[in-house]
N, C-alpha and C positions, 0 to 999 in steps of 0.2 A: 579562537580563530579556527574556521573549519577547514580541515584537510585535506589535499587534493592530491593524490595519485596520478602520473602519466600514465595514459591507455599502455603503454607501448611497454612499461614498466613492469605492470601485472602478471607478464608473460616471466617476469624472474621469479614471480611466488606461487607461480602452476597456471600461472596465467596473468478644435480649437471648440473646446465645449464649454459653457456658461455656469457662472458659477452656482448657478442650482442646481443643473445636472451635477457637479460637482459635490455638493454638500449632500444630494439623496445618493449619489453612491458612497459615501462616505457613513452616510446614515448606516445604509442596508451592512457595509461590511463591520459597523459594530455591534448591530444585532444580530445574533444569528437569527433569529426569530425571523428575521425579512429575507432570509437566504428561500429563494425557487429552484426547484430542479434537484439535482444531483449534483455532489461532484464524489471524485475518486483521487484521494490524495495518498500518491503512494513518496515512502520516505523509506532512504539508502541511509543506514545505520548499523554502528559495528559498539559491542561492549569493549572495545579496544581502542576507542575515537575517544579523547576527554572530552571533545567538542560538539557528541552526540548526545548527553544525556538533557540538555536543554532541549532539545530539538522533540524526543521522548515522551519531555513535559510538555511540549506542546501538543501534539499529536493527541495524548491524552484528554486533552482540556477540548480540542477541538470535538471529540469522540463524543464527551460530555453534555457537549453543548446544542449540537442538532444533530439528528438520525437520519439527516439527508446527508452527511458530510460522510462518508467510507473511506477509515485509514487505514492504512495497510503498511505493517512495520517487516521491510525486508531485510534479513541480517546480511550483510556479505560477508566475504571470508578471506579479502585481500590482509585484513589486519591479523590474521589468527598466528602470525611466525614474528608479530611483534611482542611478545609478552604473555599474551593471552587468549586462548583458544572458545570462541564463541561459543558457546553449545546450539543456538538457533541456525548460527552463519552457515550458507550452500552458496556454493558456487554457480547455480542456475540464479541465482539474484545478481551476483556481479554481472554476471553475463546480461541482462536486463537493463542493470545500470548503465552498463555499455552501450547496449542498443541506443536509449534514452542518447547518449553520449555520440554518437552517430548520426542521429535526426537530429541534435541540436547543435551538431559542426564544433564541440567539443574539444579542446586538446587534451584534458583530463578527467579522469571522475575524482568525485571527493564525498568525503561523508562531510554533516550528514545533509545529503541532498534533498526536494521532496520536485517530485513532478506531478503537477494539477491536473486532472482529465488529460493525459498526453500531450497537454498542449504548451507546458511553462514549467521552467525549470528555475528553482533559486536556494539559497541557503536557506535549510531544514528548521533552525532557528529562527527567524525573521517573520515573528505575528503579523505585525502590519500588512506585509505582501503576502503572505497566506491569506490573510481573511478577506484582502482585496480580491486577490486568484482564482477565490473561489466563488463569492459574487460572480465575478464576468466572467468565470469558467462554468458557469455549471448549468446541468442539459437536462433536457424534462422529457425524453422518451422514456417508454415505458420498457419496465422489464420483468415479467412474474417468474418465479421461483420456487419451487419445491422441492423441499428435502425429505428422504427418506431412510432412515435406518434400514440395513437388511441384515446386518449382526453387528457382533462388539466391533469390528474394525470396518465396516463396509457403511457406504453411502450411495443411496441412489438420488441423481439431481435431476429433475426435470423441470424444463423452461420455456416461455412463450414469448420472441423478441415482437415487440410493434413495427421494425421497419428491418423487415430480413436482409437488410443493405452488406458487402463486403463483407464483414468485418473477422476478429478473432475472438472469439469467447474466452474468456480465464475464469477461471475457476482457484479461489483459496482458502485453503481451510485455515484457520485464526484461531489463534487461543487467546482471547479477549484480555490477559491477563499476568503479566510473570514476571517473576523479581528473582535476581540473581545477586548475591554476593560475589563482587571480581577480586580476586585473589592478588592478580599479578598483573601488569600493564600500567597504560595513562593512568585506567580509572582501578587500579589495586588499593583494598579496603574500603570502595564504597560501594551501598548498596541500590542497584537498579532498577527502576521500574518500568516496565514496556504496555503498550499497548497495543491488543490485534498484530501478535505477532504472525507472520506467516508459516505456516509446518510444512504446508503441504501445498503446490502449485502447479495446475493444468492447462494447457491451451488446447482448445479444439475450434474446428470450421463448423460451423452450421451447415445443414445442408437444406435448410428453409426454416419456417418462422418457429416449430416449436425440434425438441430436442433432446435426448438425453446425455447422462455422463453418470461416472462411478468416480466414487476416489475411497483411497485408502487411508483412514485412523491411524496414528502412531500409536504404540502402545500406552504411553503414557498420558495418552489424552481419551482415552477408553471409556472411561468412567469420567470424564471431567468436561465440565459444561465448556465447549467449542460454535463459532459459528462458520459459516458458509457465505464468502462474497462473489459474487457473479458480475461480472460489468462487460459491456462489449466497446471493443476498441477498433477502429476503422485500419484497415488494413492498407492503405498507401497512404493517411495523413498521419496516425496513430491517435487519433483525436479519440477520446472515451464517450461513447453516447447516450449507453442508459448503465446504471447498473443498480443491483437490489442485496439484500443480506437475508440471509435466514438462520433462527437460530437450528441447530443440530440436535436431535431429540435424543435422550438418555435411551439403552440399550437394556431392554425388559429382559431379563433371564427367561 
């Protein structure tokens, strides 16, 4: 059963179609292979949720399956004073899951959740409606990307949006990959598997179609192959409309 926190609560822990239209979407959402566009599935997950490590699995599988789909694993850190102290969880992701939780007239957050292109919110676990969500969530503007190494901790991102509309740019650095043995909590003595975790997360305004950004490398991801997701989200719907991934280049001595 997935877990659901009162917003208000957080604040004690620091805070009529035919049945052939019918059957071709049903088609498209079991292939990924027929999936057009983009989407951007990001999912609220904590190593302290017993009811997040399906959700994990899924995410993975999705990851696996088509390079149009970009998941983004955000740790929160509402759970870390139940048992078990996250090493990924930041509290700029709760505050996220919040927002999310405000656009969708929410009484609570809960792990683990996954919201599709800004636009659909439901239990993190639940394939069927993922793979539907993403069929009819997902957007085909364009969005180019380049990354640049400028030392062992530094990144320079440069980008070209197709439609300079509104929106907010985010910027995440991902560690495509991490497993954690949980010591203490729901999930004490089992071992975890994540993927496209978030390290590192930026918002900036565009100031027209192309643009730069920097971010900063954690140290532990210095020397270890990382990548870089870009997607742009409309700034009065929250609707996501294009986004792209690049991988992060190794650091030449």
């Amino acid at each position: 059963m997935y877990k659901r926190f009162p917003i208000h609560s957080l604040l004690l822990f620091s805070v009529v179609t035919s049945g052939f239209v019918l059957f071709n979407e049903r088609k498209v959402a079991e292939n990924p292979a027929l999936v057009k566009g983009v989407a951007v599935v990001e999912l609220f997950t904590s190593e302290g949720c017993s009811s997040c490590p399906p959700a994990d699995k899924l995410l993975r599988k999705m990851d696996a399956e088509n390079k149009n789909v970009y998941v983004l694993s955000y740790h929160v850190d509402y759970w870390n004073r139940l048992g078990w102290k996250d090493p990924y969880s930041q509290a700029a992701f709760t505050a996220r899951q919040q927002h999310y939780a405000n656009r969708f007239a929410l009484k609570s957050i809960y792990t683990p959740q996954v919201v599709v292109n800004g636009a659909e919110e439901f239990v993190g676990s639940d394939e069927p409606r993922l793979r539907s969500s993403i069929t009819e969530r997902s957007t085909v503007d364009h969005l180019d990307l380049q990354v640049k190494r400028t030392g062992a901790a530094t990144l320079s991102i440069s980008y070209t949006l197709s439609h300079p509309e509104p929106v907010f740019l985010h910027l995440a650095l991902v560690q495509p990959q991490a497993t954690t043995v949980v010591k203490r909590g729901e999930n004490g003595g089992r071992t975890l598997h994540h993927v496209n975790v978030v390290r590192d997360f930026k918002t900036t305004e565009p100031q027209g179609a192309t643009g730069s950004a920097e971010i900063t490398i954690p140290a532990d991801l210095q020397s270890t192959a990382c990548d870089v997701i870009l997607f742009a989200q409309q700034k009065k719907s929250d609707r996501i409309t294009a986004a792209q991934r690049a991988t992060v280049p190794l650091f030449a001595n």
